[in-house]
Backbone bond lengths (Angstrom), bond angles and torsions (degrees), N, CA, C in turn:
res aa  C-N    CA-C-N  psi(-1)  N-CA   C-N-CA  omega(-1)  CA-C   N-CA-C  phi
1 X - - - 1.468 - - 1.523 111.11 -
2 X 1.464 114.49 -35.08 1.478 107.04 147.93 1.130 132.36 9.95
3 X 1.496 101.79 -100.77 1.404 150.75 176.32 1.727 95.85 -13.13
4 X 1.774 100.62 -74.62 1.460 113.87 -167.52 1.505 103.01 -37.81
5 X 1.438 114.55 -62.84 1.699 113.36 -171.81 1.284 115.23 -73.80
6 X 1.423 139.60 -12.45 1.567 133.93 130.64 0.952 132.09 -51.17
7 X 1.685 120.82 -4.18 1.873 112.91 -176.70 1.823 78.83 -98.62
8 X 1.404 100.30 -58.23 1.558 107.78 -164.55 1.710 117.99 -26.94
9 X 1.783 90.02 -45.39 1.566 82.31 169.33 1.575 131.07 -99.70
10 X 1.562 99.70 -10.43 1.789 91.98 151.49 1.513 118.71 -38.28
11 X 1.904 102.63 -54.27 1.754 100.13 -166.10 1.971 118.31 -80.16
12 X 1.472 87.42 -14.45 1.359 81.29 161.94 2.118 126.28 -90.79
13 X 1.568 110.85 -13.37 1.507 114.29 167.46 1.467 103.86 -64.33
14 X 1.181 123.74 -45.90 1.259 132.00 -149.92 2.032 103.18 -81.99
15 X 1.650 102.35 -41.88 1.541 101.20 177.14 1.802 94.53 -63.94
16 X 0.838 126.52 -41.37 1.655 127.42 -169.99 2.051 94.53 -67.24
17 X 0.828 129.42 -4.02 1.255 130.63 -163.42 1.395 108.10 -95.64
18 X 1.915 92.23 -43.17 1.466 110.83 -160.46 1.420 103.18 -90.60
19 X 1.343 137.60 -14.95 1.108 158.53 177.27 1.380 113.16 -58.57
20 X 1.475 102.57 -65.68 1.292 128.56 176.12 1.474 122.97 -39.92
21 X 1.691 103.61 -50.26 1.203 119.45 -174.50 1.661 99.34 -77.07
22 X 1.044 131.64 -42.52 1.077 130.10 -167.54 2.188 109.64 -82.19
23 X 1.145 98.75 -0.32 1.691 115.04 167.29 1.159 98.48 -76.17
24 X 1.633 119.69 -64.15 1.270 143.42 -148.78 1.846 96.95 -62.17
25 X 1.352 101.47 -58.13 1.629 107.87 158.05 0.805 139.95 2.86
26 X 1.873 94.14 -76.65 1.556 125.46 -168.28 1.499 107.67 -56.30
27 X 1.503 95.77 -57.06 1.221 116.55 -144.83 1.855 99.70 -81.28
28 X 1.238 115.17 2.43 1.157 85.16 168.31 1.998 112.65 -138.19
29 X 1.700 95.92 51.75 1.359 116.70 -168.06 1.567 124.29 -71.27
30 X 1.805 86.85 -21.92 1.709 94.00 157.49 1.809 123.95 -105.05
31 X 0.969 101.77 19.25 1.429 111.83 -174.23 1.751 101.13 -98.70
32 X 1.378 99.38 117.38 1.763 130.49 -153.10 1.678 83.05 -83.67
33 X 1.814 92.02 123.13 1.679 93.61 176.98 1.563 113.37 86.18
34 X 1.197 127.55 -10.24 1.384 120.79 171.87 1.744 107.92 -55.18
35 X 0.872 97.04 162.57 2.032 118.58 175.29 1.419 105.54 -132.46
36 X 1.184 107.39 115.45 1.781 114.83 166.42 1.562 111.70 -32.09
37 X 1.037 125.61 143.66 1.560 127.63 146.74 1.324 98.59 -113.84
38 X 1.792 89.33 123.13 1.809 114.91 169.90 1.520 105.22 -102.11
39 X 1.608 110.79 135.75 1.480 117.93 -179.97 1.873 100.47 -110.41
40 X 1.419 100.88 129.29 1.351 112.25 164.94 1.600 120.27 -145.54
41 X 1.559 111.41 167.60 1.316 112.50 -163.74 1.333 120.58 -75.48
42 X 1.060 142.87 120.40 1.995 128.57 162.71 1.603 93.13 -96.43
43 X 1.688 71.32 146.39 1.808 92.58 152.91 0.856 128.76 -79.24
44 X 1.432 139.63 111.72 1.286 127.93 176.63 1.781 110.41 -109.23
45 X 1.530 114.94 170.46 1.336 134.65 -178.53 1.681 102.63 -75.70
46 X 1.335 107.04 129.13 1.899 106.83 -173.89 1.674 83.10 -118.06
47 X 2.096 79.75 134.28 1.633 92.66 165.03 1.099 121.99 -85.10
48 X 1.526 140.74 30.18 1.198 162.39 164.59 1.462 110.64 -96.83
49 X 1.284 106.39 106.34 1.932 125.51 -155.42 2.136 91.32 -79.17
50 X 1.598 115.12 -4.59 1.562 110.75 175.11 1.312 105.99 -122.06
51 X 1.444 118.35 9.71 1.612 128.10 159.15 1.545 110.82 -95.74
52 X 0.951 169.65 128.61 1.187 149.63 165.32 1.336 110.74 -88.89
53 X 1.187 116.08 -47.62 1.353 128.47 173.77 1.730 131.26 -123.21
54 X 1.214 115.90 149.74 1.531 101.83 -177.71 1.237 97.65 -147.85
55 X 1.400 120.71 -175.00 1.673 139.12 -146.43 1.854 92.98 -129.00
56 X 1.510 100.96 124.53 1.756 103.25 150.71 1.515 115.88 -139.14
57 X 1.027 96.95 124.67 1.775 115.05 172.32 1.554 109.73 -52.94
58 X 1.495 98.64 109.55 1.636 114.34 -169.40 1.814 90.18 -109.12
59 X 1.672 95.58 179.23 1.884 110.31 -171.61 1.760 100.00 -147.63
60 X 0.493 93.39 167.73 1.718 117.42 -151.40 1.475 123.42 -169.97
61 X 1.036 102.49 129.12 1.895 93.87 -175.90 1.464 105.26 -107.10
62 X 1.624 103.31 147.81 1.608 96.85 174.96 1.359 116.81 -106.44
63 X 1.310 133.06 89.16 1.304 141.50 -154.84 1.968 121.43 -71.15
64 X 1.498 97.77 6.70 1.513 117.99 158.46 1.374 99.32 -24.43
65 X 1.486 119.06 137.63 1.760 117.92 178.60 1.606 90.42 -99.25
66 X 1.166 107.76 160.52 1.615 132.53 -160.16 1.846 87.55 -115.30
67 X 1.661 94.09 150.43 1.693 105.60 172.20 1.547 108.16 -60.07
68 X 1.821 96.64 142.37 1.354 109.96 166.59 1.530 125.65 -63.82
69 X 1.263 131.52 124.68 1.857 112.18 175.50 1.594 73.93 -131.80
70 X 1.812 74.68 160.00 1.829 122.07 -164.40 1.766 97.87 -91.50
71 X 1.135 108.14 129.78 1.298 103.35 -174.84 2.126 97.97 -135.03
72 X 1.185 104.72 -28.94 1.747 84.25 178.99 1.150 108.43 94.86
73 X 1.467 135.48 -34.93 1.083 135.61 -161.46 1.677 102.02 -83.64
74 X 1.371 116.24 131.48 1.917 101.87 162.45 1.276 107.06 -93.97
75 X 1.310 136.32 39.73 1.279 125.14 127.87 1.336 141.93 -78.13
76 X 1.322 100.18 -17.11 1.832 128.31 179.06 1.281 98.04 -70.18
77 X 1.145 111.86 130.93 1.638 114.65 172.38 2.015 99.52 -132.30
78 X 1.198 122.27 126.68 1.181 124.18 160.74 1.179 138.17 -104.30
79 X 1.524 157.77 147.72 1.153 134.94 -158.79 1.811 98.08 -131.63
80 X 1.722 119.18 123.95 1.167 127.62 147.98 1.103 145.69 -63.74
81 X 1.222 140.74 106.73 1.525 142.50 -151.93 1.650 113.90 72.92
82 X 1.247 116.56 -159.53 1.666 126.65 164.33 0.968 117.02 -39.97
83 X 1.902 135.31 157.97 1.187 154.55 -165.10 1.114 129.26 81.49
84 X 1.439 112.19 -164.62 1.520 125.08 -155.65 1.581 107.89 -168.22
85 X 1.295 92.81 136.47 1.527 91.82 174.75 1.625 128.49 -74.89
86 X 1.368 134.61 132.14 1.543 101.66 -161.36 1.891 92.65 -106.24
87 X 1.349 104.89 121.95 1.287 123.64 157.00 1.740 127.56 -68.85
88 X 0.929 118.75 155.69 1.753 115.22 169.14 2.088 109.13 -114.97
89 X 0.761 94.75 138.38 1.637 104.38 179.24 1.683 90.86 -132.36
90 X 1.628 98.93 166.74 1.581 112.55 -152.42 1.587 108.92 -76.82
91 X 1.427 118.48 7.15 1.574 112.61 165.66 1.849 95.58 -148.26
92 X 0.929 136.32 19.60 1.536 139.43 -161.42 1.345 145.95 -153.38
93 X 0.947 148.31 141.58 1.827 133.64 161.38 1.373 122.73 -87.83
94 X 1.673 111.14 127.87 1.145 105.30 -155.74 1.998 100.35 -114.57
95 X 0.901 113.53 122.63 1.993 111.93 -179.62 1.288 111.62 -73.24
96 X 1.585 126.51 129.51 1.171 100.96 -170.95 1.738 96.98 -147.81
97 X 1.113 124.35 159.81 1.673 106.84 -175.25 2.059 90.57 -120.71
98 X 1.616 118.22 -0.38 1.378 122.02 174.75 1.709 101.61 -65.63
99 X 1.129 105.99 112.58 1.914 111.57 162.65 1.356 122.71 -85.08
100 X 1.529 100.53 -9.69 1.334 93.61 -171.36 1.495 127.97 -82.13
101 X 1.874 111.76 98.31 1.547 113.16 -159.60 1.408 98.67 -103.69
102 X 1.743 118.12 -158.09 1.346 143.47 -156.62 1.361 101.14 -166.70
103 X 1.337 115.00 156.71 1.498 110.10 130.86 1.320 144.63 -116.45
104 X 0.920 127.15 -179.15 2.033 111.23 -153.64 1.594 92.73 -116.61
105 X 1.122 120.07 -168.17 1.737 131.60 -163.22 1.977 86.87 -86.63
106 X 1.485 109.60 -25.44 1.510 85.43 -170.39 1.703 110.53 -90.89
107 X 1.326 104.65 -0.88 1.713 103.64 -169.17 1.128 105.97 112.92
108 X 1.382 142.74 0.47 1.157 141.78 -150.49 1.271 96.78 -91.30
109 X 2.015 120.63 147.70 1.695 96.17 158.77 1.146 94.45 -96.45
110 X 1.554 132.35 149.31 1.662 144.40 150.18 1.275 122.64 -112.64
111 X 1.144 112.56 177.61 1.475 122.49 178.53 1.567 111.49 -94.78
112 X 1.389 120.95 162.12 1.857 95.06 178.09 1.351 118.75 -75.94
113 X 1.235 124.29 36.21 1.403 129.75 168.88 1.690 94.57 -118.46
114 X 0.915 128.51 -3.54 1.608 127.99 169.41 1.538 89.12 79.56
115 X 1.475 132.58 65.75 1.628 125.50 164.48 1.424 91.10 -127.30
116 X 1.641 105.66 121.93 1.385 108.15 -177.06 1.295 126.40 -71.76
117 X 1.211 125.81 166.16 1.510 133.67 -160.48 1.730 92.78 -94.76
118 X 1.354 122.95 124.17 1.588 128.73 171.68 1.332 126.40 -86.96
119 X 1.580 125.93 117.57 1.290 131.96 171.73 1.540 112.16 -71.56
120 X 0.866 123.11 151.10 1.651 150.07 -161.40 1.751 101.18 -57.08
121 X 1.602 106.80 -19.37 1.511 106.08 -157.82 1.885 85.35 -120.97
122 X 1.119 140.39 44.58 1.087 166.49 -135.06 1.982 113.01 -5.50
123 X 1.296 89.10 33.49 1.603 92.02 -176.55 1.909 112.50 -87.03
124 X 1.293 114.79 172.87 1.263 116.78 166.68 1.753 120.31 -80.92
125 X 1.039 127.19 114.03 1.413 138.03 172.35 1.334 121.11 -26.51
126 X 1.253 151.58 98.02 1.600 153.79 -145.27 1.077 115.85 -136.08
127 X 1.253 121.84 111.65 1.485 118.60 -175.52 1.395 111.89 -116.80
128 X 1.249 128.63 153.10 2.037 125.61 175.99 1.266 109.67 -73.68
129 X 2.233 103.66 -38.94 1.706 98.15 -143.66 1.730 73.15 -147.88
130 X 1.697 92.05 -179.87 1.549 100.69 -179.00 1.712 98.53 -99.19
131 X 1.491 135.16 13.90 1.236 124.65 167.96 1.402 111.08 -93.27
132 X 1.047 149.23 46.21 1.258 144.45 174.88 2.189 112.77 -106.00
133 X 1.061 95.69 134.84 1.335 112.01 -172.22 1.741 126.56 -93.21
134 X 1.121 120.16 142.24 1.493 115.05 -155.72 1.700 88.21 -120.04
135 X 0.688 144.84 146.73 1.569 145.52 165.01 1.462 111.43 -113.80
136 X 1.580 124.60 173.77 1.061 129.03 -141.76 1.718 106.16 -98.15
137 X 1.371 109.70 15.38 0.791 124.32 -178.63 2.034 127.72 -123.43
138 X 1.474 87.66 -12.14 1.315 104.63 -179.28 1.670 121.04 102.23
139 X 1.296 104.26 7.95 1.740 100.93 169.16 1.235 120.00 -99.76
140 X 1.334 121.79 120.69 1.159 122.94 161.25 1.338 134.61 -69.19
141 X 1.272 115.24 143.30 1.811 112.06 -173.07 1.396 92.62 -112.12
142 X 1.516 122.07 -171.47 1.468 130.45 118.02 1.729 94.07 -167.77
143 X 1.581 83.82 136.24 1.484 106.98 -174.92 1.734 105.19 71.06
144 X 1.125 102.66 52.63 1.523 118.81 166.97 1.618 102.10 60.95
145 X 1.480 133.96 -4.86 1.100 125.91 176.26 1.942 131.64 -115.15
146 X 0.851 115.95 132.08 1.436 112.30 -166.11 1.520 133.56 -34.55
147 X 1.324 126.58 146.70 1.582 118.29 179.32 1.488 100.44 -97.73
148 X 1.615 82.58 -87.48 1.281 103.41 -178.20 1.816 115.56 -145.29
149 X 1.044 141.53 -178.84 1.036 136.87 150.67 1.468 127.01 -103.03
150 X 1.384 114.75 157.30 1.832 113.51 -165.13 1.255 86.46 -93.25
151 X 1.697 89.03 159.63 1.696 107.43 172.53 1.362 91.28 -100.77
152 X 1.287 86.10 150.08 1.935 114.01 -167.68 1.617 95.15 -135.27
153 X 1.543 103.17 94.05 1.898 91.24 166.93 1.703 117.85 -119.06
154 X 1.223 78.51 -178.99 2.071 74.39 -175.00 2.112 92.64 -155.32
155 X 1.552 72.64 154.46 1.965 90.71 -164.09 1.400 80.05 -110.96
156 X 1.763 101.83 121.24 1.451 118.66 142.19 1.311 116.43 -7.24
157 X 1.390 109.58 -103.34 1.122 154.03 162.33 1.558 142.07 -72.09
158 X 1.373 116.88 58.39 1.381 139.63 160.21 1.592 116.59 2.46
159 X 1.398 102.07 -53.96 1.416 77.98 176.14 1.600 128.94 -96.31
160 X 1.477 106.72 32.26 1.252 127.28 172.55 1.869 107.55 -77.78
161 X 1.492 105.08 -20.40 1.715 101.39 -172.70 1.026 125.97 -82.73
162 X 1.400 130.09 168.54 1.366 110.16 -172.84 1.632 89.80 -140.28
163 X 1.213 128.86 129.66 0.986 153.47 168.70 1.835 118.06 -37.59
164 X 1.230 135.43 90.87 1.727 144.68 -171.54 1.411 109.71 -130.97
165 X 1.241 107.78 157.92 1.271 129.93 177.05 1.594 89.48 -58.76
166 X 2.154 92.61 123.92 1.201 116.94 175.26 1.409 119.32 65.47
167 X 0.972 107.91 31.77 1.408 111.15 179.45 2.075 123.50 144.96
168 X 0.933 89.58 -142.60 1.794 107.53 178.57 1.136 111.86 -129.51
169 X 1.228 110.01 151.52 2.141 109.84 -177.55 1.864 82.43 -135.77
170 X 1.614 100.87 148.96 1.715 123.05 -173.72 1.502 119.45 -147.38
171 X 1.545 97.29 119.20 1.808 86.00 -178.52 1.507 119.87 -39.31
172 X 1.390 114.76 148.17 1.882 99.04 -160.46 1.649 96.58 -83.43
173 X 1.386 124.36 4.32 1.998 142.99 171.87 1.956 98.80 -66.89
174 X 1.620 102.23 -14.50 1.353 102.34 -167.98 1.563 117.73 -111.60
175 X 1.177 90.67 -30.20 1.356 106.64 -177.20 2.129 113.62 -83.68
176 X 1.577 98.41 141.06 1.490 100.84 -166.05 1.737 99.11 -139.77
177 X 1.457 105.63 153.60 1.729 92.38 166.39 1.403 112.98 -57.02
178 X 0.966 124.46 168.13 1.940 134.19 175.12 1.366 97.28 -87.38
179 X 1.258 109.76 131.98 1.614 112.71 161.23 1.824 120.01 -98.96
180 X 1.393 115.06 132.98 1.399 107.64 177.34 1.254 115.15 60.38
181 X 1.726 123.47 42.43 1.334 138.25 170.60 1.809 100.58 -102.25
182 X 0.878 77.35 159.35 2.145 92.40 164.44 1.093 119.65 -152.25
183 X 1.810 116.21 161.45 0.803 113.93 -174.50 1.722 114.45 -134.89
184 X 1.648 113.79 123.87 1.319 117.22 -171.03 1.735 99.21 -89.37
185 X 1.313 104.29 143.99 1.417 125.45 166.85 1.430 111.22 -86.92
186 X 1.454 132.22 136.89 1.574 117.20 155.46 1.539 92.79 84.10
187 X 1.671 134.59 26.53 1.231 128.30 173.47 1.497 97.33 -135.85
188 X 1.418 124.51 -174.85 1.396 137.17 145.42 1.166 111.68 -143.26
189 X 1.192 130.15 -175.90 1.580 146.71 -140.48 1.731 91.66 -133.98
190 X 1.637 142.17 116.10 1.170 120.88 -175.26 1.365 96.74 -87.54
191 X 1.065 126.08 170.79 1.745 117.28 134.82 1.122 130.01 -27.95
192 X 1.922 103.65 141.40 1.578 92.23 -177.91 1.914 98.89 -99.19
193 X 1.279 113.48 45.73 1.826 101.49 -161.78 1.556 92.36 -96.77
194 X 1.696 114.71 153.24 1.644 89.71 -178.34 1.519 74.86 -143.12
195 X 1.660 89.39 136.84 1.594 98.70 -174.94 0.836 112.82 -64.88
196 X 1.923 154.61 -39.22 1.437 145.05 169.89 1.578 102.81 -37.37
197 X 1.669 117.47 -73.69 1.568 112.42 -175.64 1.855 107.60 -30.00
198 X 1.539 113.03 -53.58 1.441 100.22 -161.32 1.597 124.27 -79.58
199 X 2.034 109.71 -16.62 1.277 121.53 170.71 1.482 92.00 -68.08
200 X 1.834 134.59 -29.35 1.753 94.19 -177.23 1.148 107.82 -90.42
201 X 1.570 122.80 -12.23 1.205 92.63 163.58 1.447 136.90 -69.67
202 X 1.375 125.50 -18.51 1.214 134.83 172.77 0.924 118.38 -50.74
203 X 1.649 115.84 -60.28 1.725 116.25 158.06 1.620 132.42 -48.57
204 X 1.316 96.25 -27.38 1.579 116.00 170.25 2.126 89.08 -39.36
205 X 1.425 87.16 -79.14 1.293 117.29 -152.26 1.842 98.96 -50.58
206 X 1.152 105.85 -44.31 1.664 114.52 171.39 1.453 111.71 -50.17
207 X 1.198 125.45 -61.50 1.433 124.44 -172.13 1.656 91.92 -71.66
208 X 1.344 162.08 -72.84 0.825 150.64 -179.24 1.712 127.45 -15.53
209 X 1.973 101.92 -70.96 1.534 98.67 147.94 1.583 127.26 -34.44
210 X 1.639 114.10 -64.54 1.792 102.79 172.65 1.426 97.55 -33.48
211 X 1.397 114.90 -99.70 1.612 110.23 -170.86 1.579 129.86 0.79
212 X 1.307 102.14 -77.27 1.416 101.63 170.51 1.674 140.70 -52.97
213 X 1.259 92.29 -13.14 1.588 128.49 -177.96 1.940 101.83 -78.63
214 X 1.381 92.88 -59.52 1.428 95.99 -173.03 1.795 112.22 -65.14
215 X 1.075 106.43 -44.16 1.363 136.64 172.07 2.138 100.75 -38.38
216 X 1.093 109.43 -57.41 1.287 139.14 -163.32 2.004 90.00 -78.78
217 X 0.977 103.71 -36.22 2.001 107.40 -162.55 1.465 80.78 -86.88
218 X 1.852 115.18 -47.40 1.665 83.12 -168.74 1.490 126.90 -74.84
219 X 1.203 108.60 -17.88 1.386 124.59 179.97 1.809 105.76 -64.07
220 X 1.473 112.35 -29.41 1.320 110.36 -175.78 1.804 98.89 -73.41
221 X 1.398 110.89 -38.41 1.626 122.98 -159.78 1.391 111.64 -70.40
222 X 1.793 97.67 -25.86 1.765 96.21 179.63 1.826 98.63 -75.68
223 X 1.329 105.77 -68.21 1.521 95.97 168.54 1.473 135.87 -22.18
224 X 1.064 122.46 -63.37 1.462 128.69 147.35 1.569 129.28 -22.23
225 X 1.473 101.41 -42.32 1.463 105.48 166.01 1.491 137.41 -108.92
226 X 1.423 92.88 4.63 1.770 121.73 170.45 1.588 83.63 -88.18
227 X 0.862 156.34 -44.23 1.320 148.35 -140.28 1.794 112.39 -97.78
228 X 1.449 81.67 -40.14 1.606 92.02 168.11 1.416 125.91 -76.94
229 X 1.138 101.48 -24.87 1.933 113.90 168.66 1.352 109.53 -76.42
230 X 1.017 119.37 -28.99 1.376 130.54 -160.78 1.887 105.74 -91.65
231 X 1.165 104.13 -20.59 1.667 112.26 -177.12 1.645 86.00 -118.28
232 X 1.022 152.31 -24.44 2.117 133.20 146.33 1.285 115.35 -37.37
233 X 1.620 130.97 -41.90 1.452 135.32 169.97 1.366 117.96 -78.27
């Protein structure tokens, strides 16, 4: 009888799980370059020798590219087809499909967390002025003459990434240039999150809690009436 009020609250951790993710969603539906996080079940091995098996709520990103919008700005950088923009953070490389940069007091372009934007030859991106031009290919000019070009990479294998501030981090065994990517100036990348998908999941996650709830009441009700038989003798 255990058992029953240990599944009950597996399915109720897990609706609180799925909830979460689908907040996390919401909330960031205008945030240019976001990637869904999708929650699903694994099987896992239970150290309970009368469980054999049990359920944990795993995450996964769905790396679907989100619509292009026109923004004007040449700080906006958007990317067509596969890849990622490669950023630098203060010990790391960070993957990121967010374009939306700046530049800092030194010339630098960054992200608004100040993680610089990476050229192809692994340097930081440097600009003089805000007229400088990015082409569809990743070279930068200004004043009709070349900078540098952006690094444009792309991960094999997706579920090799791991989810960091400002982005994704990838064994570098995973990471490759992008082939047949581009790059728009004066655009961004929206989110691909679409609020219908995440309201069913919410409800997903609602009827699930009931479940576990009821699950949890009957387990209280058998007790309740083991208890009462048990005080008749």
């Amino acid at each position: 009888m255990g058992a029953l009020i240990e599944i009950g609250g597996i399915i109720l951790s897990q609706a609180e799980g799925r909830a979460e993710i689908a907040a996390q969603n919401i909330s960031n539906i205008t945030t240019p370059g976001y990637k869904r996080r999708v929650s699903f079940e694994k099987v896992i091995a239970s150290t309970d020798s009368n469980t054999p098996q049990n359920t944990a709520l795993s995450l996964t990103t769905d790396f679907s590219p989100g619509k292009p919008m026109e923004t004007g700005d040449p700080y906006n950088l958007a990317i067509s087809g596969k890849g990622f923009f490669v950023v630098r953070s203060a010990d790391s490389l960070v993957y990121t499909r967010q374009g939306q940069f700046r530049r800092d007091a030194d010339g630098r372009v960054v992200t608004a967390d100040g993680l610089a934007l990476q050229t192809d030859d692994g340097a930081d991106l440097i600009v003089k002025t805000d007229a400088f031009k990015v082409a569809s290919d990743g070279v930068v000019t200004e004043n009709g003459a070349p900078v540098a070009r952006l690094a444009l990479m792309d991960i094999a294998d997706p579920s090799l990434t791991r989810a960091v501030a400002g982005g994704f981090s990838a064994p570098d065994e995973a990471v490759a240039k992008a082939q047949g990517a581009s790059i728009r100036q004066g655009a961004l990348e929206s989110s691909n999150v679409s609020t219908a998908d995440e309201m069913v999941a919410v409800m997903q996650a609602v009827r699930r809690a009931e479940t576990g709830q009821r699950i949890i009441g009957a387990y209280d009700d058998l007790m309740g009436r083991a208890l009462s038989t048990f005080g008749q003798n």
